[in-house]
PQR file with spaces between the fields and no chain letter, atoms N, CA, C, O and H, PARSE charges and radii, in Angstrom:
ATOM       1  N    UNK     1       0.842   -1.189    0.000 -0.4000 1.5000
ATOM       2  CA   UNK     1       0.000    0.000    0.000 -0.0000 2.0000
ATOM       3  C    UNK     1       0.882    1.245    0.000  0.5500 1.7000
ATOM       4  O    UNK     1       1.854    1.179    0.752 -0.5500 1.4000
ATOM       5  N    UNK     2       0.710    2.472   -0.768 -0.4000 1.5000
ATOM       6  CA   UNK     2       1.218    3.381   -1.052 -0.0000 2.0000
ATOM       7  C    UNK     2       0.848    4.270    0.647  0.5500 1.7000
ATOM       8  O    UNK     2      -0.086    4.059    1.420 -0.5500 1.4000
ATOM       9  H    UNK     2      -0.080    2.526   -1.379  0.4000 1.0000
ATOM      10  N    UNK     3       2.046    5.313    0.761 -0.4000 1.5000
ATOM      11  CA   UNK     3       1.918    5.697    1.752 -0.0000 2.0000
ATOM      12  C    UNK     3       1.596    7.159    1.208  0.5500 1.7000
ATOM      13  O    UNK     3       1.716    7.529    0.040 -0.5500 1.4000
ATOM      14  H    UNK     3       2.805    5.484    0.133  0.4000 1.0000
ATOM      15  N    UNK     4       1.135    7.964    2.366 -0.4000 1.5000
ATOM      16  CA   UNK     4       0.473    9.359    1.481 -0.0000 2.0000
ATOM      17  C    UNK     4       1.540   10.088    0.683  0.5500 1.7000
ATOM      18  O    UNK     4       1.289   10.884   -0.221 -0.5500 1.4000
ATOM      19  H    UNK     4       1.038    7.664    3.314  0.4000 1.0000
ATOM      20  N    UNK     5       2.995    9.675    1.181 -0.4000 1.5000
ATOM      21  CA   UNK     5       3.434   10.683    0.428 -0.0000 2.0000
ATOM      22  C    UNK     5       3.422   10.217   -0.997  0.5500 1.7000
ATOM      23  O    UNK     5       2.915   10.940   -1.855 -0.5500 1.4000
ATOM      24  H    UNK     5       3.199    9.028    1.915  0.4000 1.0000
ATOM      25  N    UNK     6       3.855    9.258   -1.251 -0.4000 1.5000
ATOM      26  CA   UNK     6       4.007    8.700   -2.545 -0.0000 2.0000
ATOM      27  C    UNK     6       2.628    8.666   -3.456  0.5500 1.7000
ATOM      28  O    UNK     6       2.690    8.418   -4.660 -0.5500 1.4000
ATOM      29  H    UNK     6       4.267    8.671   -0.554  0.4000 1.0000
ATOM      30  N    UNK     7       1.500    8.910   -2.847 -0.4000 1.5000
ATOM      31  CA   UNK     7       0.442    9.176   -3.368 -0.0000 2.0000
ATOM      32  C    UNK     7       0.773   10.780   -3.632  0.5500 1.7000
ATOM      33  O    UNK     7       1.076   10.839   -4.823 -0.5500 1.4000
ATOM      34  H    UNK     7       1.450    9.111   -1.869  0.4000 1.0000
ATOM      35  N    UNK     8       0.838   11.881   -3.153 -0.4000 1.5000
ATOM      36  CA   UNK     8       1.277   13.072   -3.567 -0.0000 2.0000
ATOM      37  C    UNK     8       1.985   12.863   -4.360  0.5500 1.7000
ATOM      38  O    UNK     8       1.340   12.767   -5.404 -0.5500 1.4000
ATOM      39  H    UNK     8       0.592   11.834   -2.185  0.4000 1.0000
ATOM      40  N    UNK     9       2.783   12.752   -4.494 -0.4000 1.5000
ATOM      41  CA   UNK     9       3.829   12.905   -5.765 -0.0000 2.0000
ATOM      42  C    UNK     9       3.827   11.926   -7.012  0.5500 1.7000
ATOM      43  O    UNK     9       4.451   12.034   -8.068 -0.5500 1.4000
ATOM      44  H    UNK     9       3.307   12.830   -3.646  0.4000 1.0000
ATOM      45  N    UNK    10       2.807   10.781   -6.526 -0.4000 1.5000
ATOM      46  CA   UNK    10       1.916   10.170   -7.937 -0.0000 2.0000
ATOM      47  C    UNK    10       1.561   11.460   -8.200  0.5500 1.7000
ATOM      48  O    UNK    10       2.191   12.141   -9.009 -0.5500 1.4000
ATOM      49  H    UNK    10       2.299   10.693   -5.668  0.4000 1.0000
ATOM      50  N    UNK    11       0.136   12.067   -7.292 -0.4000 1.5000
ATOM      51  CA   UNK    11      -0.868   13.146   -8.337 -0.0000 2.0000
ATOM      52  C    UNK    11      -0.180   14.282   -8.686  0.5500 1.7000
ATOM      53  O    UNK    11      -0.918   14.892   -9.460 -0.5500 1.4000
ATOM      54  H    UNK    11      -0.375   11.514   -6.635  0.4000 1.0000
ATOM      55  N    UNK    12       0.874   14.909   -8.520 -0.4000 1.5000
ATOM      56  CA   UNK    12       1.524   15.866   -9.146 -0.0000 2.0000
ATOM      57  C    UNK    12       2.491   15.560  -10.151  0.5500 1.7000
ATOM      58  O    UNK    12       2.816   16.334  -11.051 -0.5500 1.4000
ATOM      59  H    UNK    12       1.474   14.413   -7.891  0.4000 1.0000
ATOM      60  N    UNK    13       2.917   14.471   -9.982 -0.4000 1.5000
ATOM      61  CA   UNK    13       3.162   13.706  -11.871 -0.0000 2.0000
ATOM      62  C    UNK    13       2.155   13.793  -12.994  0.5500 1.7000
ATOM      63  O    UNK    13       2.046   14.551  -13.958 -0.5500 1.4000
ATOM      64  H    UNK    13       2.653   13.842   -9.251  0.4000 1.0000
ATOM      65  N    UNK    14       1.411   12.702  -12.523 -0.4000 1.5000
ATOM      66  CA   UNK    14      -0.236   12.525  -12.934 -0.0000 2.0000
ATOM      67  C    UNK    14      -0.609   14.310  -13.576  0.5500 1.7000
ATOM      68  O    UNK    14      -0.384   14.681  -14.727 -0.5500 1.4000
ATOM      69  H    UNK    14       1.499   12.086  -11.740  0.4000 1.0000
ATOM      70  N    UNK    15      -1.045   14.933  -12.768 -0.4000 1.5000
ATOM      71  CA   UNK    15      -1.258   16.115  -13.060 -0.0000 2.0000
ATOM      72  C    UNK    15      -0.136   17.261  -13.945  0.5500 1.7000
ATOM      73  O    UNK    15      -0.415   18.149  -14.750 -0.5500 1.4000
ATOM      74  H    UNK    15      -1.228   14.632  -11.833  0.4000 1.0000
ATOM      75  N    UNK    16       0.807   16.937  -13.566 -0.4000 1.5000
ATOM      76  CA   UNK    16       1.881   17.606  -14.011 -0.0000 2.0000
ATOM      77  C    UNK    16       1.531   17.079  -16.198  0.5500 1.7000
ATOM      78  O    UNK    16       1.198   17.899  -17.053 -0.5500 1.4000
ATOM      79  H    UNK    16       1.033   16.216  -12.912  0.4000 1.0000
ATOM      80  N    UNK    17       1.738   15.775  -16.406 -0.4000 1.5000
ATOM      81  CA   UNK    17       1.768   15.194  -17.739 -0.0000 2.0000
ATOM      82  C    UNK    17       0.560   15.924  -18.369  0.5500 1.7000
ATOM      83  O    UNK    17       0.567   16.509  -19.452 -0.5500 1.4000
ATOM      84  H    UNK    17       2.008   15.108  -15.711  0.4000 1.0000
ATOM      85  N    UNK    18      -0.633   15.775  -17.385 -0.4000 1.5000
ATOM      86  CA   UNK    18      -2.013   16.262  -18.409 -0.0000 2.0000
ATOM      87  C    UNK    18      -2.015   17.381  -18.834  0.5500 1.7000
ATOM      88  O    UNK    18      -2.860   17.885  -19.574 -0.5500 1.4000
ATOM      89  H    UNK    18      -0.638   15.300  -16.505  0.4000 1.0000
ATOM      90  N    UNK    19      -0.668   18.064  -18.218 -0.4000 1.5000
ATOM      91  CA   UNK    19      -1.247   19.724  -18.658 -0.0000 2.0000
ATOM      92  C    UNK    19       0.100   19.883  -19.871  0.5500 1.7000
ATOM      93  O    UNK    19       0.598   20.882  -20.390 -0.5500 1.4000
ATOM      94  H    UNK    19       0.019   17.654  -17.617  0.4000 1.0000
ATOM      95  N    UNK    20       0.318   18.773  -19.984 -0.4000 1.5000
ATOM      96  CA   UNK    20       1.538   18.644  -20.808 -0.0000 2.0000
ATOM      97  C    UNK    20       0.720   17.866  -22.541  0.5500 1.7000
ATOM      98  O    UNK    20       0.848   18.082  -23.746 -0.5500 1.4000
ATOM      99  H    UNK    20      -0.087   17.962  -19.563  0.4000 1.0000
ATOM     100  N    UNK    21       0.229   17.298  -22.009 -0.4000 1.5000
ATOM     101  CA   UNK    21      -1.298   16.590  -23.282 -0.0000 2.0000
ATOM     102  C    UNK    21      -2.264   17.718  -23.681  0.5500 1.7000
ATOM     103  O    UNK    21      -2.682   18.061  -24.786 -0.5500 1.4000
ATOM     104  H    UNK    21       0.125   17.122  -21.030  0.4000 1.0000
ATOM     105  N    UNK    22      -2.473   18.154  -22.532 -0.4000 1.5000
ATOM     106  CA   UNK    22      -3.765   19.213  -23.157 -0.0000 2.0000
ATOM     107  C    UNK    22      -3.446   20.209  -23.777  0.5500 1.7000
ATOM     108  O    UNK    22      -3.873   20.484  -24.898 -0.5500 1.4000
ATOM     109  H    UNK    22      -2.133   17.875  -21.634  0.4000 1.0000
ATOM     110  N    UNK    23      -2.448   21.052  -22.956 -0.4000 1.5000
ATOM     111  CA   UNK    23      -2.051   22.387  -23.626 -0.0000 2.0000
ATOM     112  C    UNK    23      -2.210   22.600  -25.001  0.5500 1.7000
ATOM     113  O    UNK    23      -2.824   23.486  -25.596 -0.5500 1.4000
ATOM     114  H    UNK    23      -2.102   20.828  -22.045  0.4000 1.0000
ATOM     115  N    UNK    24      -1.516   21.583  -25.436 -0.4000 1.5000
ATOM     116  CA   UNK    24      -1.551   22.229  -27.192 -0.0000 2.0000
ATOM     117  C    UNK    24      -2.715   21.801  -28.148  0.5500 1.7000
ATOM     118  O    UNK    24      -2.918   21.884  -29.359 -0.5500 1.4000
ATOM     119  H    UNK    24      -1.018   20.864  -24.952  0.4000 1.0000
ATOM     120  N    UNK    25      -3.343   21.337  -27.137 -0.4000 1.5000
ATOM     121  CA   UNK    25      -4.941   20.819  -27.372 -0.0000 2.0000
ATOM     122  C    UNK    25      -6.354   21.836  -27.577  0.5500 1.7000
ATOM     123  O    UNK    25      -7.497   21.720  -28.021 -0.5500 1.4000
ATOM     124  H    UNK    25      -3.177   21.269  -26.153  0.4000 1.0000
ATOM     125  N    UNK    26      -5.497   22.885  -26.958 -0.4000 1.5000
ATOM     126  CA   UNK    26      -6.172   24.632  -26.029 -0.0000 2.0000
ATOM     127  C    UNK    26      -6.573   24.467  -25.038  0.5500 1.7000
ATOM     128  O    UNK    26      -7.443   25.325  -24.893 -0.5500 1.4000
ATOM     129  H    UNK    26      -4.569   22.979  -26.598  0.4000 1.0000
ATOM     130  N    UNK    27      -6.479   23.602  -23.779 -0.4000 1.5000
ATOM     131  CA   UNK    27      -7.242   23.633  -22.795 -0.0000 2.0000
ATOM     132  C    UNK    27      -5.634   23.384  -21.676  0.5500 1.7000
ATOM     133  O    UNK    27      -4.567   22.785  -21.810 -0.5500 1.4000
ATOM     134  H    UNK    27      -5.772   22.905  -23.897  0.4000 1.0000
ATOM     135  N    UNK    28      -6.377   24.360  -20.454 -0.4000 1.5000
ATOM     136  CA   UNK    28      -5.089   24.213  -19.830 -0.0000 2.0000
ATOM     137  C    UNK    28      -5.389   24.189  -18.141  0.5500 1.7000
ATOM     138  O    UNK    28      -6.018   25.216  -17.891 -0.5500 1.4000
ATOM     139  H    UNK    28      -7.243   24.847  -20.346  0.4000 1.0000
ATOM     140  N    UNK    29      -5.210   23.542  -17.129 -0.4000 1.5000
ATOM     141  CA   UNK    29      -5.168   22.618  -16.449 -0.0000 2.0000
ATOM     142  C    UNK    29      -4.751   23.723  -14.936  0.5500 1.7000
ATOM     143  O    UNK    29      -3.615   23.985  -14.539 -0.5500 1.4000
ATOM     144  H    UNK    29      -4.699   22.707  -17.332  0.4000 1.0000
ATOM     145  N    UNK    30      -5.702   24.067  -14.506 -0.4000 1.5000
ATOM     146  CA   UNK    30      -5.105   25.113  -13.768 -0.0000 2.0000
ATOM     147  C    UNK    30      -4.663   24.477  -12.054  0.5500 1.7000
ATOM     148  O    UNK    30      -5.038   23.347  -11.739 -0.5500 1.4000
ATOM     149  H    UNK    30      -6.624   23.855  -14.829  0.4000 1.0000
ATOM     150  N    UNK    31      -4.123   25.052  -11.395 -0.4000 1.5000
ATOM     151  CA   UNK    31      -3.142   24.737  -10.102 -0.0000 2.0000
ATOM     152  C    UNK    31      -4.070   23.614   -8.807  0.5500 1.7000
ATOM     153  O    UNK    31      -3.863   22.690   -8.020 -0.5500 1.4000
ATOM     154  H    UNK    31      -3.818   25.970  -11.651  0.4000 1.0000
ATOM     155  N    UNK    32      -5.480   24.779   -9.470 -0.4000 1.5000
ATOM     156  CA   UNK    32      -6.267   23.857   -8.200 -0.0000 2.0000
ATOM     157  C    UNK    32      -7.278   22.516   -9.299  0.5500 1.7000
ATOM     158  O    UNK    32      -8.436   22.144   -9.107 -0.5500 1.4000
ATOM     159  H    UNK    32      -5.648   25.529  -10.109  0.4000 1.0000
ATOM     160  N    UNK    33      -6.655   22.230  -10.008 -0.4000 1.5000
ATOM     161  CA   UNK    33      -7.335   20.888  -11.100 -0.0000 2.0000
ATOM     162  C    UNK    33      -8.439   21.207  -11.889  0.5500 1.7000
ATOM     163  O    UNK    33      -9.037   20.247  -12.376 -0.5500 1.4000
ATOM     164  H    UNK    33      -5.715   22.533  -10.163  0.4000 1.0000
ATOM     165  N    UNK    34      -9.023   22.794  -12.233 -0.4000 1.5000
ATOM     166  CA   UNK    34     -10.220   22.992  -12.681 -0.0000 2.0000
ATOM     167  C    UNK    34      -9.189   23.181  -14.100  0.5500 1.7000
ATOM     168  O    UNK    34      -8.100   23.753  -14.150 -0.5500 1.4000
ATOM     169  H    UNK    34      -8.538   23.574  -11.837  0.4000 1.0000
ATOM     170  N    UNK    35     -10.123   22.327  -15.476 -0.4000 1.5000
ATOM     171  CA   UNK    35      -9.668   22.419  -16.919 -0.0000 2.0000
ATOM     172  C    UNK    35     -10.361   23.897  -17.103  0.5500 1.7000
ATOM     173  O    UNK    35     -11.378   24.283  -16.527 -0.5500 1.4000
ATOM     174  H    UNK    35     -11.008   21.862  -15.436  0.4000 1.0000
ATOM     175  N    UNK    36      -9.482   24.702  -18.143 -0.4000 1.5000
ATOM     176  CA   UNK    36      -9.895   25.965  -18.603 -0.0000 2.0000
ATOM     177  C    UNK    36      -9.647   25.308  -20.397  0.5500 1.7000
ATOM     178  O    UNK    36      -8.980   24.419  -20.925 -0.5500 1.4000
ATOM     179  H    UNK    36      -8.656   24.387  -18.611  0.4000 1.0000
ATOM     180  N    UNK    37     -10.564   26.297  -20.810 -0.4000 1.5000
ATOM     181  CA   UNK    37     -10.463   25.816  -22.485 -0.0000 2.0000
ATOM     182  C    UNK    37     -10.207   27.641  -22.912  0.5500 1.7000
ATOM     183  O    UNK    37     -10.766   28.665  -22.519 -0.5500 1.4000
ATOM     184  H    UNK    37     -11.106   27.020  -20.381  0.4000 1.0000
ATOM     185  N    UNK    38      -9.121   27.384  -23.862 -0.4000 1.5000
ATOM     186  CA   UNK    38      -8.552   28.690  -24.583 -0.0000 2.0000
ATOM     187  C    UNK    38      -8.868   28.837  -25.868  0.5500 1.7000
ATOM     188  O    UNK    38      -9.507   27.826  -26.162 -0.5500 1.4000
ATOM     189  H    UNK    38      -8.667   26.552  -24.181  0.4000 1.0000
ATOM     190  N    UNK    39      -8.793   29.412  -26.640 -0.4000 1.5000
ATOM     191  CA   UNK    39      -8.082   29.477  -28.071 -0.0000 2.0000
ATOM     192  C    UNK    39      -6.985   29.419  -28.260  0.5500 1.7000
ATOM     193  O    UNK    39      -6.346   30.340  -27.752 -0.5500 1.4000
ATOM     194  H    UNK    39      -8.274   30.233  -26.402  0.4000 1.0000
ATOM     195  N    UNK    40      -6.084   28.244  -29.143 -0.4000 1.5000
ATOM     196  CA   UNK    40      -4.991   27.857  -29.223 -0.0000 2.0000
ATOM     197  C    UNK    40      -4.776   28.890  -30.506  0.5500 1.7000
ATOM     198  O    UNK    40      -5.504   29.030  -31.488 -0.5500 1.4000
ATOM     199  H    UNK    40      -6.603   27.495  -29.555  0.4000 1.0000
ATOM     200  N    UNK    41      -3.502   29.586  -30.166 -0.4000 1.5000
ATOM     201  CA   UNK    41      -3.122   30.501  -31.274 -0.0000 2.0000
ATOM     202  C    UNK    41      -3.183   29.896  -32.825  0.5500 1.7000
ATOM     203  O    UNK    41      -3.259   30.753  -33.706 -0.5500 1.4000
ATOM     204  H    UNK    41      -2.910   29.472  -29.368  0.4000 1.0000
ATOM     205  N    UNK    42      -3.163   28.848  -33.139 -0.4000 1.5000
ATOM     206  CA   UNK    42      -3.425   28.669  -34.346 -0.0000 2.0000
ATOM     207  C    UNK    42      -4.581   28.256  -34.501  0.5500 1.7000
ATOM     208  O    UNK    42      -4.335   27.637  -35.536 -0.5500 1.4000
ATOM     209  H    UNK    42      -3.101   28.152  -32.424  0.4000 1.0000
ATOM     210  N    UNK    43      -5.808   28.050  -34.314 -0.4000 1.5000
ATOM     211  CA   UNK    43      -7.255   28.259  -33.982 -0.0000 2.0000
ATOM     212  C    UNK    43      -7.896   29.719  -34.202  0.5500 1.7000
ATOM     213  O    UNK    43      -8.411   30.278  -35.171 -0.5500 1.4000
ATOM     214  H    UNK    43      -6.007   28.553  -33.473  0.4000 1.0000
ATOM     215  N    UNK    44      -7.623   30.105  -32.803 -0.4000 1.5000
ATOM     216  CA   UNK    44      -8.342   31.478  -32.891 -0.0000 2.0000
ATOM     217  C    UNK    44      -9.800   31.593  -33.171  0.5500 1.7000
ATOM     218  O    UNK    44     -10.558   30.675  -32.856 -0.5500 1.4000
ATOM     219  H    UNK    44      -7.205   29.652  -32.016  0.4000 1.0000
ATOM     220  N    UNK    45     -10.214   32.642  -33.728 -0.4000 1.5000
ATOM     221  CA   UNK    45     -12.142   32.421  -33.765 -0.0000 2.0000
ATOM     222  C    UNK    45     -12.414   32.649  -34.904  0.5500 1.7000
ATOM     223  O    UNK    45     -13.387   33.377  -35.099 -0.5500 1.4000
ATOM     224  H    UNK    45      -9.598   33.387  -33.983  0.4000 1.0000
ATOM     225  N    UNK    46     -11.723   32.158  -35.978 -0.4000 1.5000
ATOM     226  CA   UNK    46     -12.068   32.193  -37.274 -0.0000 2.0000
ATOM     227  C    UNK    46     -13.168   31.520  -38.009  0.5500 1.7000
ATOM     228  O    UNK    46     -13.257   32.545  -38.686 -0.5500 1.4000
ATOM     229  H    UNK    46     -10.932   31.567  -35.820  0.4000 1.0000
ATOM     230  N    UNK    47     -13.935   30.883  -38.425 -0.4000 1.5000
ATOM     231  CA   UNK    47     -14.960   30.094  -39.330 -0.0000 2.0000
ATOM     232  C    UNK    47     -14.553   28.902  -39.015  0.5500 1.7000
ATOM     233  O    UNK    47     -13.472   28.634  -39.538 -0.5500 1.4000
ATOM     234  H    UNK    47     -13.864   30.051  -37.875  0.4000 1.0000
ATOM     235  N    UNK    48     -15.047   27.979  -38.284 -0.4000 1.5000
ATOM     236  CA   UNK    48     -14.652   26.136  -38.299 -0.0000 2.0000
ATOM     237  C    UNK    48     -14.210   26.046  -36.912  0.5500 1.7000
ATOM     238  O    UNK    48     -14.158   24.941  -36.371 -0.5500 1.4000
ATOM     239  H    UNK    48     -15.926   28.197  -37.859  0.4000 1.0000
ATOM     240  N    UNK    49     -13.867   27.178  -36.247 -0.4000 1.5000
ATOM     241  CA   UNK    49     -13.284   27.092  -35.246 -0.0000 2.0000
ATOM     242  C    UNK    49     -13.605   26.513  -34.120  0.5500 1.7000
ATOM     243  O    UNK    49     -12.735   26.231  -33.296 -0.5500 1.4000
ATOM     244  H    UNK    49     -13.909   28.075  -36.686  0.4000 1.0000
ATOM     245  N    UNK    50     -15.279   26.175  -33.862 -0.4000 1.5000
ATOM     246  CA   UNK    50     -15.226   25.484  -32.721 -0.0000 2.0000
ATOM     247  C    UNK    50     -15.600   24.184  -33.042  0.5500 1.7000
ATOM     248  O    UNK    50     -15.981   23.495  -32.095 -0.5500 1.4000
ATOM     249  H    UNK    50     -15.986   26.403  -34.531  0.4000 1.0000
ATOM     250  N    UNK    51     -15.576   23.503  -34.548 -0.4000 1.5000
ATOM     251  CA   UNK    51     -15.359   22.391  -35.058 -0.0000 2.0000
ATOM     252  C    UNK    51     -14.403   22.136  -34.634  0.5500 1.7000
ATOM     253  O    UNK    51     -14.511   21.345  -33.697 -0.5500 1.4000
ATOM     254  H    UNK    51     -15.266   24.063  -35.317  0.4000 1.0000
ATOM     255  N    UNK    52     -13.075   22.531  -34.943 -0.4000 1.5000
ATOM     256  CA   UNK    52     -12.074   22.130  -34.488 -0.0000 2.0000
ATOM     257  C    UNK    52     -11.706   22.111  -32.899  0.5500 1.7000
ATOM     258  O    UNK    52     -10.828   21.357  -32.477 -0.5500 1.4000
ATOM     259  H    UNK    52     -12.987   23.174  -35.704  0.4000 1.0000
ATOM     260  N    UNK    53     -12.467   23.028  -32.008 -0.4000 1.5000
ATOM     261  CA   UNK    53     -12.216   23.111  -30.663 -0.0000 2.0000
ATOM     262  C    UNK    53     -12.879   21.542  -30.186  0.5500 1.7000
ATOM     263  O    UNK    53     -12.383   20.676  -29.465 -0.5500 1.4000
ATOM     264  H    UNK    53     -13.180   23.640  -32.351  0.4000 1.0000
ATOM     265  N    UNK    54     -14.291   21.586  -30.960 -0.4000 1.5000
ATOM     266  CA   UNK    54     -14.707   19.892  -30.739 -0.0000 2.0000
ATOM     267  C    UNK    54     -13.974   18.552  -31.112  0.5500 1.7000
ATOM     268  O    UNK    54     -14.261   17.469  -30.602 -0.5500 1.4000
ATOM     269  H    UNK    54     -14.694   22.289  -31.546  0.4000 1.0000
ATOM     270  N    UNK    55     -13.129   18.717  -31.930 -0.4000 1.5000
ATOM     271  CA   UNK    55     -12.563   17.739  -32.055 -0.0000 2.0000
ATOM     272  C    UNK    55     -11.240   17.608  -31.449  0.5500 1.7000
ATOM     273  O    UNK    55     -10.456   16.722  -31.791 -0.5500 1.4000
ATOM     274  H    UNK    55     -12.896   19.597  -32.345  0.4000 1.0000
ATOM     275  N    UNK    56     -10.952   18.588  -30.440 -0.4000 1.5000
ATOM     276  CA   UNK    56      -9.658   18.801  -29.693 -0.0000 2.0000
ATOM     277  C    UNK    56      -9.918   18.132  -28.404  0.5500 1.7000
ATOM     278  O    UNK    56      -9.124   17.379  -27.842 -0.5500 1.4000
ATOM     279  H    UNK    56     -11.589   19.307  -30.162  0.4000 1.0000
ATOM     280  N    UNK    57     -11.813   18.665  -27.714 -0.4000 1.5000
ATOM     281  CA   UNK    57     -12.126   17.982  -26.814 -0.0000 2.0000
ATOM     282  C    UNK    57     -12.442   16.652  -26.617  0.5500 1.7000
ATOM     283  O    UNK    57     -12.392   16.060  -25.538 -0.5500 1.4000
ATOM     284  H    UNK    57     -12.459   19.277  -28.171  0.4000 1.0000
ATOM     285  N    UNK    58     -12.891   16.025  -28.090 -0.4000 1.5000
ATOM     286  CA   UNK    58     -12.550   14.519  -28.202 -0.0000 2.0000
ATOM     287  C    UNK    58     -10.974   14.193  -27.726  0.5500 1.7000
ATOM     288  O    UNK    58     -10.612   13.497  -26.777 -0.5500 1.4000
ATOM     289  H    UNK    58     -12.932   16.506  -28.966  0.4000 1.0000
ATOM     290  N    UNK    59     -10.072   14.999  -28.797 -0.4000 1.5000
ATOM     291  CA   UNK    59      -9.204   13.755  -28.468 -0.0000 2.0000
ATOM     292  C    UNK    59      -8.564   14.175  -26.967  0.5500 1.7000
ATOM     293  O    UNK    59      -7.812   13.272  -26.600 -0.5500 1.4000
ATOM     294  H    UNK    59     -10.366   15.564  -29.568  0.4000 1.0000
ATOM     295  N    UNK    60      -8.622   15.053  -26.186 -0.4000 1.5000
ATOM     296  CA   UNK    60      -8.225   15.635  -24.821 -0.0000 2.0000
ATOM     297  C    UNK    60      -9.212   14.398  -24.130  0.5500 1.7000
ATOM     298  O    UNK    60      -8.601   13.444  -23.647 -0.5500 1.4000
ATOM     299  H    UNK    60      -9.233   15.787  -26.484  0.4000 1.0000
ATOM     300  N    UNK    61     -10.082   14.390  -24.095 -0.4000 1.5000
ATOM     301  CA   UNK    61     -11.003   13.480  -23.528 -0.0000 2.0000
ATOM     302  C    UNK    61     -10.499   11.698  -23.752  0.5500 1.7000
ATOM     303  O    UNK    61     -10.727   10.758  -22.991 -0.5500 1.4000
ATOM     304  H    UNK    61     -10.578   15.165  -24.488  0.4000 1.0000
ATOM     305  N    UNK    62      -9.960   11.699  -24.711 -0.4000 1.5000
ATOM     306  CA   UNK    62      -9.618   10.062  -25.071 -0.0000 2.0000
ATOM     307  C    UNK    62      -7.681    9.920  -24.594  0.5500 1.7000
ATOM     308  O    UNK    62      -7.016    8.884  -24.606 -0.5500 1.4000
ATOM     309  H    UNK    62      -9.775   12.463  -25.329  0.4000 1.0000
ATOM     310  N    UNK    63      -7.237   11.239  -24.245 -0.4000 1.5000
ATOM     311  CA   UNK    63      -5.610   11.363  -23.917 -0.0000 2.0000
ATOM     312  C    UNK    63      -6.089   10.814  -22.521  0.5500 1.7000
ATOM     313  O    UNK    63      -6.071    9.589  -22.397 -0.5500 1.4000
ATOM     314  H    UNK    63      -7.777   12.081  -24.236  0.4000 1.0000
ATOM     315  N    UNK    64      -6.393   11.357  -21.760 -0.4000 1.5000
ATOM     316  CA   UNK    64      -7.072   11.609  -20.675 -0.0000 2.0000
ATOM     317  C    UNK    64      -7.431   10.383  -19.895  0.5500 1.7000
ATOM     318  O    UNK    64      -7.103    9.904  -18.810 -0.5500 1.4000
ATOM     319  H    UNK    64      -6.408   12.351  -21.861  0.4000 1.0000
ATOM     320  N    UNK    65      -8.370   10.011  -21.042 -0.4000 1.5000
ATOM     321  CA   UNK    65      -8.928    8.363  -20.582 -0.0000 2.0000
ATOM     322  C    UNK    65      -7.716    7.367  -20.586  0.5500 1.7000
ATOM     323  O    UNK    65      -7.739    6.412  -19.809 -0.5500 1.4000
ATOM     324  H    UNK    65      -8.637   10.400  -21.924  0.4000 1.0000
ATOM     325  N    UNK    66      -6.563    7.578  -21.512 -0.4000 1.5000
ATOM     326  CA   UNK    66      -5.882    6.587  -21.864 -0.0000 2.0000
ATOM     327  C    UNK    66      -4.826    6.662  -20.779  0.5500 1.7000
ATOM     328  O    UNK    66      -4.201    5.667  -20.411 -0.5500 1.4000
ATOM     329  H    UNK    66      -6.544    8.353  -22.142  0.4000 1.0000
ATOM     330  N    UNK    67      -4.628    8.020  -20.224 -0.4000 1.5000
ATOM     331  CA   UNK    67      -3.342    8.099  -19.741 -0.0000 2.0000
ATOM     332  C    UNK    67      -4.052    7.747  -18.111  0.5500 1.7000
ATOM     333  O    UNK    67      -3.421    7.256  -17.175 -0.5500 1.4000
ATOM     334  H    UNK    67      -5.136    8.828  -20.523  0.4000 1.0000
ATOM     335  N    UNK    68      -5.365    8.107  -18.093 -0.4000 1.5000
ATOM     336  CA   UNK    68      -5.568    7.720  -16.627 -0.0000 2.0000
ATOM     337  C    UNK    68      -5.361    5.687  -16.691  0.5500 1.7000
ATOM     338  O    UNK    68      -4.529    5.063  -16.032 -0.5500 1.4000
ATOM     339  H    UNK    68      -5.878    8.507  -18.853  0.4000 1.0000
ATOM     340  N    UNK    69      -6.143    5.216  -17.438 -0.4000 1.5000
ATOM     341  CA   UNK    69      -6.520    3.742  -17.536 -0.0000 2.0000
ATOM     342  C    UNK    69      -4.966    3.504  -17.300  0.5500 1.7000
ATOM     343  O    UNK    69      -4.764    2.928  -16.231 -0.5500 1.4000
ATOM     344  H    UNK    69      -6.819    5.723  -17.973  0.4000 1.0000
ATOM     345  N    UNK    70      -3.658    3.839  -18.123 -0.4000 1.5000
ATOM     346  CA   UNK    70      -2.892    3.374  -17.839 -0.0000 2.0000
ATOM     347  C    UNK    70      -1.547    3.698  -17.061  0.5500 1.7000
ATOM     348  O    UNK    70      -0.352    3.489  -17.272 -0.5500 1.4000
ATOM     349  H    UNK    70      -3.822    4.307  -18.991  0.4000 1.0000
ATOM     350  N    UNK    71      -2.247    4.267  -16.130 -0.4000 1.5000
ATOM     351  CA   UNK    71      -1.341    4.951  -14.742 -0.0000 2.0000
ATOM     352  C    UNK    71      -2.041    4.612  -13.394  0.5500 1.7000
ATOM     353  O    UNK    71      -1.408    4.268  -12.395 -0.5500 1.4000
ATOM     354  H    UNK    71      -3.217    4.437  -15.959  0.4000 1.0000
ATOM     355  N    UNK    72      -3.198    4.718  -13.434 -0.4000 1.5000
ATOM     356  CA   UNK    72      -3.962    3.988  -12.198 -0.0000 2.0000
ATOM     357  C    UNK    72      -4.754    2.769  -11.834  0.5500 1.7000
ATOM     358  O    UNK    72      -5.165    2.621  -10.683 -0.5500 1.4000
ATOM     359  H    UNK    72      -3.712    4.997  -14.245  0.4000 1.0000
């Protein structure tokens, strides 16, 4: 059994990577764990744009799933 500390410094790994997946995804992962969604400078709010923001939150959503399933 993991002792608390080593559980801390799992979730600030853990946490540390996702904001390392998402970022360039536009969504960015703030200190106290709440996701913020941006406009990624090559995005921006041009025509298609939140087509593409939807298909960013797919795959953020499937990074997410994959990296949790295979870390915990």
């Amino acid at each position: 059994m993991r002792n608390a500390e080593e559980i801390l410094q799992f979730h600030e790994n853990f946490m540390t990577e996702l904001r390392v997946l998402l970022e360039p995804l536009g969504f960015s992962m703030e200190q106290n764990g709440d996701l913020v969604a941006f406009d990624p400078p090559e995005i921006g709010r041009e025509s298609g744009a939140l087509h593409v923001q939807l298909q960013n939150l797919n795959e953020a959503i499937r990074l997410v799933s994959t990296k949790f399933a295979t870390e915990v």
